[in-house]
VOMILO-593143 format. One record per residue (C-alpha): residue in three letters; y, x, z. Coordinates in Angstrom, 3 decimals, decimal comma. Example, Ala and Ser with C-alpha at 12.3 -4.5 7.8 and 13.67 -1.06 7.14 Angstrom:
BEGIN
ALA_-4,500_12,300_7,800 .
SER_-1,060_13,670_7,140 .
***
This chain:
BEGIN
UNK_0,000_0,000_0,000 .
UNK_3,199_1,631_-1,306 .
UNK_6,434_1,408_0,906 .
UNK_9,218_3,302_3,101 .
UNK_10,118_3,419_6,842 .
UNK_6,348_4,651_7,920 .
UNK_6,425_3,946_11,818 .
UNK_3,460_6,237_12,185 .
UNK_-0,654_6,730_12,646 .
UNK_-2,428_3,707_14,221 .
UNK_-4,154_4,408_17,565 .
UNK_-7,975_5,087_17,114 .
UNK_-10,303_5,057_20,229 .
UNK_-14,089_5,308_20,189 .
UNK_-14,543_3,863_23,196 .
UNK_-12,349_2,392_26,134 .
UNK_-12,713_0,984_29,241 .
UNK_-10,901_-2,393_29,993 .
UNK_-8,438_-0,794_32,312 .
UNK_-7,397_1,903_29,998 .
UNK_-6,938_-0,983_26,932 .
UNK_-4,857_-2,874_29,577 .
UNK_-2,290_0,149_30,309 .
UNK_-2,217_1,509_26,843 .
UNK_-1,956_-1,625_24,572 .
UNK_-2,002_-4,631_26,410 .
UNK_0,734_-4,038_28,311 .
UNK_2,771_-2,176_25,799 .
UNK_1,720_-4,615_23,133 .
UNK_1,278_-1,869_21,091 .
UNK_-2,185_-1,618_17,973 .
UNK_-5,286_-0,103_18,494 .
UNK_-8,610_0,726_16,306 .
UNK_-11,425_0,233_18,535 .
UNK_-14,329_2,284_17,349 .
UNK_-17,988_0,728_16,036 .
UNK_-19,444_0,623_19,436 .
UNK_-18,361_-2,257_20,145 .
UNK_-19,747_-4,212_17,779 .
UNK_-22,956_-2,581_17,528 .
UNK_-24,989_-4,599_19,174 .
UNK_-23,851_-8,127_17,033 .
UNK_-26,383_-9,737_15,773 .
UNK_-24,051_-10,578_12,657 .
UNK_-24,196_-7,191_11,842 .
UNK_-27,833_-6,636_11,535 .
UNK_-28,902_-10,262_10,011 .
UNK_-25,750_-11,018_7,489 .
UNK_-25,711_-7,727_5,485 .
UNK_-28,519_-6,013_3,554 .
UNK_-29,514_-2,559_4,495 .
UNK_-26,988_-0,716_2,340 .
UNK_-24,470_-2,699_3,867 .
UNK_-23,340_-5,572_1,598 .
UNK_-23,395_-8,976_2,492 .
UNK_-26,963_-10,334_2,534 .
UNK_-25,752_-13,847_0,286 .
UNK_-29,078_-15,035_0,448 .
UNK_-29,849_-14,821_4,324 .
UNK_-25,674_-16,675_4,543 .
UNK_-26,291_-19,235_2,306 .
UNK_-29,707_-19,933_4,020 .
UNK_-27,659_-20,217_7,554 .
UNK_-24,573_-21,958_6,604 .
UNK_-24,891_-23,639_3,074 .
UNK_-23,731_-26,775_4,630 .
UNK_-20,937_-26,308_6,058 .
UNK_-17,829_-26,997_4,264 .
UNK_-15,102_-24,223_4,418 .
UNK_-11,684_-23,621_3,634 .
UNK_-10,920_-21,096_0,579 .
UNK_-8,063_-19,960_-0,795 .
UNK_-7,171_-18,795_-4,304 .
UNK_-5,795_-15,433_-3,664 .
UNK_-4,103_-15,773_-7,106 .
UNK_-2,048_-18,932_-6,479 .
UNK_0,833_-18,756_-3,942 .
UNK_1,784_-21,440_-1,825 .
UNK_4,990_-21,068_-0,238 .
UNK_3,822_-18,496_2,342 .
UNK_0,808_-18,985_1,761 .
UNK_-1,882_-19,289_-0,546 .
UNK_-3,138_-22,290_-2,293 .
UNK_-6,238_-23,556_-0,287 .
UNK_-9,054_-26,058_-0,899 .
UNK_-12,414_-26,647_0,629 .
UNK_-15,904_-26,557_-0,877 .
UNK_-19,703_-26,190_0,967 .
UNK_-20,264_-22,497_2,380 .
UNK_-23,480_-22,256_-0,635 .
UNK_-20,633_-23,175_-3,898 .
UNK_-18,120_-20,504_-2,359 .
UNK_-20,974_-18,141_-1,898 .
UNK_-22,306_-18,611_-5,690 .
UNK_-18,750_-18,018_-6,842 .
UNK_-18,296_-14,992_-4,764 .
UNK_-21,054_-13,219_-5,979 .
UNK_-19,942_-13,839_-9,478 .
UNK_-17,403_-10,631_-8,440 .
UNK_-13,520_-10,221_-7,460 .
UNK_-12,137_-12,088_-10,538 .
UNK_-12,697_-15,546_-8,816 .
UNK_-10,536_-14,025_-6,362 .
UNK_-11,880_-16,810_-3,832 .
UNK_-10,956_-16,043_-0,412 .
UNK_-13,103_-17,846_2,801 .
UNK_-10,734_-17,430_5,243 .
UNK_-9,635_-19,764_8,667 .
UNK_-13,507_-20,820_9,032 .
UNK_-13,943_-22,194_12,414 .
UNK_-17,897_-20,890_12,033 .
UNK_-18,448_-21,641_15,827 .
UNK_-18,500_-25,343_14,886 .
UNK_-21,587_-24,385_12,941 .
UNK_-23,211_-22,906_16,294 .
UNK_-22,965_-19,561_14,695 .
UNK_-20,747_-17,804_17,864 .
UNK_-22,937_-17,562_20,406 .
UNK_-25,758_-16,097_18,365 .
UNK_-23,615_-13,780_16,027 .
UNK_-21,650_-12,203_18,488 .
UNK_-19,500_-11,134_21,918 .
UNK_-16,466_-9,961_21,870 .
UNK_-15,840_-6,670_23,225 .
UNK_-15,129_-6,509_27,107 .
UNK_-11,465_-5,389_26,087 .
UNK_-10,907_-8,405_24,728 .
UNK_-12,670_-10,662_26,483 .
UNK_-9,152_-11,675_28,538 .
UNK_-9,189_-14,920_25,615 .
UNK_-6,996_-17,979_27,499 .
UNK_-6,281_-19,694_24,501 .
UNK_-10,217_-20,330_23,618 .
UNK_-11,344_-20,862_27,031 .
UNK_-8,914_-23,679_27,177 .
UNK_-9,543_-25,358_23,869 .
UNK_-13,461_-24,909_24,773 .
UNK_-13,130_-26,507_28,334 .
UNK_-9,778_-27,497_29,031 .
UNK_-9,113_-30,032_25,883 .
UNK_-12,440_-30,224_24,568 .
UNK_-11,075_-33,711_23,052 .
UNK_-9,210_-31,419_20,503 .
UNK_-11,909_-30,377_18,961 .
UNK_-10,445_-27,161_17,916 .
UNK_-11,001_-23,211_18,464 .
UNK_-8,937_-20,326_17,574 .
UNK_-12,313_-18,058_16,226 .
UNK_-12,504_-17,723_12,722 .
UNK_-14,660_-15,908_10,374 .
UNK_-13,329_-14,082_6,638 .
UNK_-15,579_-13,410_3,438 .
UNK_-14,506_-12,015_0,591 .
UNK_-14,536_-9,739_-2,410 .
UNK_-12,568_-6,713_-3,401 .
UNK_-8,495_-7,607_-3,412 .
UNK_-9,037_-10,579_-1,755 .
UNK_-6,640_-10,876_0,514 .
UNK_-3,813_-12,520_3,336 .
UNK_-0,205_-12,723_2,463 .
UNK_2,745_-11,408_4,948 .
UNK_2,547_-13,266_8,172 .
UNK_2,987_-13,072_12,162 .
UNK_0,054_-14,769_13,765 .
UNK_-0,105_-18,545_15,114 .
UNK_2,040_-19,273_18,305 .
UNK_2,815_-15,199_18,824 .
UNK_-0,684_-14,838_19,672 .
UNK_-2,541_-11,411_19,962 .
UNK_-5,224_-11,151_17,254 .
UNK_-8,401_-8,796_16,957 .
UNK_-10,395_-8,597_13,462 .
UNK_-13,981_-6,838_13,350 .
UNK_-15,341_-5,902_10,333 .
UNK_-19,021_-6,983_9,946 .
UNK_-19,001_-4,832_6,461 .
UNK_-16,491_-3,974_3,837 .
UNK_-13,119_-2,492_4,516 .
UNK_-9,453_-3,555_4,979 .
UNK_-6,609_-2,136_3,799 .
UNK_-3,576_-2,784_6,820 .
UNK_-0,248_-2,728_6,913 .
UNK_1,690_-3,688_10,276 .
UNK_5,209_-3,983_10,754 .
UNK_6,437_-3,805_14,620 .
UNK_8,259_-6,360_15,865 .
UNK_12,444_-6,461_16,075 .
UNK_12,844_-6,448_12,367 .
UNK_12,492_-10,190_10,861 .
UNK_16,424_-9,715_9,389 .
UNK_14,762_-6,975_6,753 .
UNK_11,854_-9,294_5,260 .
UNK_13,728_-12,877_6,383 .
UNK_16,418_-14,622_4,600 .
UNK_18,905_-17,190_6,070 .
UNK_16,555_-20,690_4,909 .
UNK_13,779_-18,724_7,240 .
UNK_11,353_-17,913_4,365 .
UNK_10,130_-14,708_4,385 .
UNK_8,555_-11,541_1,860 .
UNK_5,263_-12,752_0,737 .
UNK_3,724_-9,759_-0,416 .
UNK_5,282_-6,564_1,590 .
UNK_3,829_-4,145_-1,326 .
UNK_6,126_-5,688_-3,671 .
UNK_8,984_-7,500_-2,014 .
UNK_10,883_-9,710_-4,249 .
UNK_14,082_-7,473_-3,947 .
UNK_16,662_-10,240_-4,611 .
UNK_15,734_-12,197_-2,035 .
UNK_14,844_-9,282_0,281 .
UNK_16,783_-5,749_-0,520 .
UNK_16,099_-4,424_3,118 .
UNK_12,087_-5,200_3,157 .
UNK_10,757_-1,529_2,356 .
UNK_12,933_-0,330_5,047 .
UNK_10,939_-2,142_7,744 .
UNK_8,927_0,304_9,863 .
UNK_5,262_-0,091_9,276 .
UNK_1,918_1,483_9,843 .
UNK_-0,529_1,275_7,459 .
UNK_-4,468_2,435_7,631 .
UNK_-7,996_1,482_6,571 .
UNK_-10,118_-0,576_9,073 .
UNK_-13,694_0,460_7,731 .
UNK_-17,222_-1,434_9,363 .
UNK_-17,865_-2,450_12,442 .
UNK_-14,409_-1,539_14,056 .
UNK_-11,978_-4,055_15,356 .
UNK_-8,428_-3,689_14,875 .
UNK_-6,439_-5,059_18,283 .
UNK_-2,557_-7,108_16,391 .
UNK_-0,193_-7,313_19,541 .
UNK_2,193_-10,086_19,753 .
UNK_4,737_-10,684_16,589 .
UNK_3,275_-7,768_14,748 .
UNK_3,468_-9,038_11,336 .
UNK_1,199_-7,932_8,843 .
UNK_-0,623_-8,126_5,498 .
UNK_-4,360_-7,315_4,649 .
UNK_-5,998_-6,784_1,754 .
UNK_-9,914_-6,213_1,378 .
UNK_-11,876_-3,174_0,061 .
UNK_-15,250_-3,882_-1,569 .
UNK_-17,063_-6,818_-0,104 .
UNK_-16,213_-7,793_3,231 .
UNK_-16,933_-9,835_6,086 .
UNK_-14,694_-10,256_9,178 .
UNK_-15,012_-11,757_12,933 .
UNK_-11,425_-13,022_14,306 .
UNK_-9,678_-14,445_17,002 .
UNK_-6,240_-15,504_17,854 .
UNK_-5,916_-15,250_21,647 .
UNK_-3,924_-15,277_24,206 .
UNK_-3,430_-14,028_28,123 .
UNK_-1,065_-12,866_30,996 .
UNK_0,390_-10,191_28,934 .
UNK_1,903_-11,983_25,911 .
UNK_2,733_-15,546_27,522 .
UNK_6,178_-14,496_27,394 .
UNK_5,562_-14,027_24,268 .
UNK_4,120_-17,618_23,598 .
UNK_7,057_-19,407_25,677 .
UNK_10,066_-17,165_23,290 .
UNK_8,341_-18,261_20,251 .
UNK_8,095_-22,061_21,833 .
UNK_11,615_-21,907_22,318 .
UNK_12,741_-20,153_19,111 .
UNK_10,668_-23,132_17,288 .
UNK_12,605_-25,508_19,455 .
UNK_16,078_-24,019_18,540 .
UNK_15,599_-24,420_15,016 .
UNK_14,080_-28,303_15,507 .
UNK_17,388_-29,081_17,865 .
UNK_19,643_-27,231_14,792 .
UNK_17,908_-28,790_11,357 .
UNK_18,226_-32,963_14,296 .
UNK_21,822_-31,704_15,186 .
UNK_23,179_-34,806_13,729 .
UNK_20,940_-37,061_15,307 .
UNK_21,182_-35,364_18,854 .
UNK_23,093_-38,682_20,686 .
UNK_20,238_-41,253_19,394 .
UNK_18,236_-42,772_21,516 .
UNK_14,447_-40,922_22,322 .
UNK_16,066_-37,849_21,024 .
UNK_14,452_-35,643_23,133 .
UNK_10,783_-37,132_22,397 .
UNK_11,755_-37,274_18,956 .
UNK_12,514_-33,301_19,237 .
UNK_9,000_-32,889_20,594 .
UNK_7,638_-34,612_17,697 .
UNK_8,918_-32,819_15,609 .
UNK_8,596_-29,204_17,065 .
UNK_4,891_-29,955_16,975 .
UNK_4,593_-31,230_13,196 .
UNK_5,990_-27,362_12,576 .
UNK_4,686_-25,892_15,130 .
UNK_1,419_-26,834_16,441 .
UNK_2,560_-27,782_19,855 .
UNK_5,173_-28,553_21,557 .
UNK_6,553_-28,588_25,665 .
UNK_4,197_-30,397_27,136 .
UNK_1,404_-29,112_25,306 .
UNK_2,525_-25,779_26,814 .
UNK_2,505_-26,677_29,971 .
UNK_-0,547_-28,333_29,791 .
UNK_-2,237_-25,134_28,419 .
UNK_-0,405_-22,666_31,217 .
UNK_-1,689_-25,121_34,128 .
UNK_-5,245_-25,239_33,195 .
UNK_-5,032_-21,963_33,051 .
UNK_-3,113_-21,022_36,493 .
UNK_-5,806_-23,563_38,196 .
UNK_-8,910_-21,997_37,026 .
UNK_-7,296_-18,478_38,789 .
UNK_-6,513_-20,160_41,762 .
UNK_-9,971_-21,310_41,925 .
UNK_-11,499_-18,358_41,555 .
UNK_-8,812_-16,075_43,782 .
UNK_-9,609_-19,375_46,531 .
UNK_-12,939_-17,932_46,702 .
UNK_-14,383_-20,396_44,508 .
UNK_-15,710_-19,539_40,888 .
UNK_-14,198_-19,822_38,077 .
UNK_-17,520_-20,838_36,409 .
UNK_-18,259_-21,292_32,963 .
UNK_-14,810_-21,099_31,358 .
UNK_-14,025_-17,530_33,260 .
UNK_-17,475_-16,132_32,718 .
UNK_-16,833_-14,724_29,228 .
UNK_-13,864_-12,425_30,369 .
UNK_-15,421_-8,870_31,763 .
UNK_-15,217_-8,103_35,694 .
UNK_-11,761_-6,814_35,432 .
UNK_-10,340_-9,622_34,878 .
UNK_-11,525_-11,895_37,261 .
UNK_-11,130_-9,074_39,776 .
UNK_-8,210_-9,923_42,838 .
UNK_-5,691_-7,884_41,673 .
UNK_-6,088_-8,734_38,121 .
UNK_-5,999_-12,478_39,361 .
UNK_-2,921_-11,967_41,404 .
UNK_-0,980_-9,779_38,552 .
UNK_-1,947_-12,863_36,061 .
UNK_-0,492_-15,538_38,235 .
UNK_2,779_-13,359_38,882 .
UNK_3,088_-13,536_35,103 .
UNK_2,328_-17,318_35,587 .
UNK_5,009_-17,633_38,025 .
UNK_7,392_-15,823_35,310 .
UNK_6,795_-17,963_32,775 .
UNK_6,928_-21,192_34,604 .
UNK_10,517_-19,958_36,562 .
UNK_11,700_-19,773_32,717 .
UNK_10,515_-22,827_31,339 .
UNK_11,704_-25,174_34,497 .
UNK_15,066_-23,768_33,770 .
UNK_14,710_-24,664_30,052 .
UNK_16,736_-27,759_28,998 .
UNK_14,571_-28,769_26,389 .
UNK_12,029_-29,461_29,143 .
UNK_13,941_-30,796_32,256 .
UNK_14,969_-34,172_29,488 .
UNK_11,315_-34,651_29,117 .
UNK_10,113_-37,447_31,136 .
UNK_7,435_-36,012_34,333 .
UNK_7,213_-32,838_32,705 .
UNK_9,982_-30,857_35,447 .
UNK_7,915_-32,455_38,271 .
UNK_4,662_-31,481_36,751 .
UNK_6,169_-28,214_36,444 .
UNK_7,378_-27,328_40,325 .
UNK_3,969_-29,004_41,530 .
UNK_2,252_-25,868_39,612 .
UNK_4,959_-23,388_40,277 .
UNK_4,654_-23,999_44,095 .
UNK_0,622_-24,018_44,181 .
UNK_1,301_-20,760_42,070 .
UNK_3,864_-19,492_44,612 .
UNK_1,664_-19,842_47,405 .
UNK_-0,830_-17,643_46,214 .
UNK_1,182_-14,686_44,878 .
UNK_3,315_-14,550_48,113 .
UNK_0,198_-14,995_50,355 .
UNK_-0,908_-11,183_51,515 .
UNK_-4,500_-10,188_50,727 .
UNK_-6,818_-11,091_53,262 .
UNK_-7,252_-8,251_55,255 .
***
């Protein structure tokens, strides 16, 4: 990927315990490479690709034929994105092995629907700190959604310019293949943004009209090769572009670290919905009518926020009570559910929540300030309570 304003080499680490990912990238929000170790022992990586390391079409089609998935046309923009459709798992693979001209991308496949997760994989200890899946799984099961995707696809295949879904972290292990990266650190949306919002579709070749500053954005491009995982902080944008034929294991997440995050991009999205209403801001069910519409664009709005953040702050309590956090907590390694880690989590909480009771867009919703200070003082409690001697 051609381009200026290199911001330097990725970080690369073999192996990693879960303290030393916390401290180094975590906290920092800063990239990481996480060597083949960790995904060694997948199952998807012995039983979907042959033994010189190509996908394995017939054993796929065999497993998922059924399932209908969602596949873009890598050739056809739309807006930012590409043009999608969906077709069964068995037609995408027929076309796929007809080579990289179909340039048919299966991408955004919610494959745990098809009871593929449990068997294929485990994410690595590292990133096992996954809020935003734990609470879709057992929090609003009634959503029927998941934020764990799987990618197939030929050579060039590939995603467009993008930050990920709500500011979320990501993490992408390849199964086989290779990606081509590039990242762009976050602080610099007025290079590759212009003033309707819209932004560069394809950073290799910025349309230079629109966007004369893009190639001076600070990036850091590598090659992810087979099983390694590549760890995308909050509001890194980036672009990705496959190498050969290649399979990919993804998550959007979220924890402790980048709720701040989550809440400034919440309240970005609701500065923008209050600006484009601004004439309408003295009618009646204004506010509601703000939430509406800030989750239309969004994919959630205030209370939906809140509603994630308190399921979340309960199930520590529980387990810092002495309880156990059960089966939602029993995914994320020890670390995380140890005391400390507990008690650092619900200080970040506590954060959050200070900030969003103070937010006007949420003290004119009706319950949702009460709801609020009933979890900020149970959260309150327990951080200012000394540890039990």
């Amino acid at each position: 990927m051609a381009g200026g304003g290199l911001a330097g080499q990725i970080a690369r680490r073999d192996d990693i315990s879960v303290e030393d990912f916390v401290r180094d990238f975590l906290e920092p929000n800063v990239p990481v490479v996480l060597g083949p170790r960790f995904t060694d022992g997948w199952t998807a990586r012995r039983l979907w690709v042959t033994a010189d390391g190509r996908p394995d079409y017939a054993r796929l089609a065999a497993l998922y034929g059924d399932a209908q998935v969602p596949v873009a046309e890598c050739g056809t923009a739309f807006f930012s994105d590409q043009q999608r459709t969906t077709m069964p798992f068995s037609a995408f693979v027929e076309a796929w092995q007809r080579g990289p001209r179909a340039g048919l991308y299966c991408k955004d496949w919610h494959f745990a629907r098809h009871g593929a997760a449990p068997q294929a994989y485990a994410p690595a200890p590292p990133l096992s700190n996954d809020w935003l899946n734990v609470f879709y799984d057992h929090g609003a099961p009634e959503l029927d959604d998941d934020y764990r995707f799987c990618y197939m696809g030929g050579d060039g295949t590939w995603t467009p310019f993008h930050e990920d879904v709500f500011r979320s972290y990501s993490w992408s292990a390849n199964i086989c293949g290779a990606k081509q990266w590039l990242l762009v650190a976050p602080g610099q949306s007025e290079l590759f943004t212009d003033q309707t919002g819209s932004w560069v579709y394809d950073m290799t070749a910025p349309d230079e009209a629109r966007f004369p500053r893009a190639r001076q954005a600070r990036r850091i491009e590598f090659v992810q090769h087979a099983g390694e995982t590549v760890f995308v902080p909050s509001g890194w944008w980036h672009q990705v572009r496959n190498i050969g034929d290649t399979i990919s294991i993804n998550h959007n997440w979220a924890n402790e670290f980048n709720l701040h995050f989550l809440y400034a991009r919440l309240k970005d999205d609701m500065a923008a919905v209050r600006h484009a209403l601004r004439d309408a801001v003295d009618m009646d069910g204004f506010a509601e009518h703000a939430q509406l519409v800030l989750r239309a664009d969004s994919g959630t709005d205030y209370r939906a926020f809140f509603r994630f953040v308190d399921y979340m702050a309960r199930l520590y309590l529980r387990e810092l009570g002495g309880g156990s956090g059960g089966v939602e907590l029993r995914g994320l390694a020890p670390h995380f559910r140890a005391e400390p880690s507990l008690r650092r989590a619900l200080r970040l909480v506590a954060a959050v929540l200070d900030r969003l009771a103070a937010d006007p867009a949420a003290r004119e919703l009706e319950q949702l300030p009460a709801d609020i200070a009933r979890t900020r003082a149970l959260v309150a409690g327990a951080v200012d309570d000394p540890p039990p001697a």
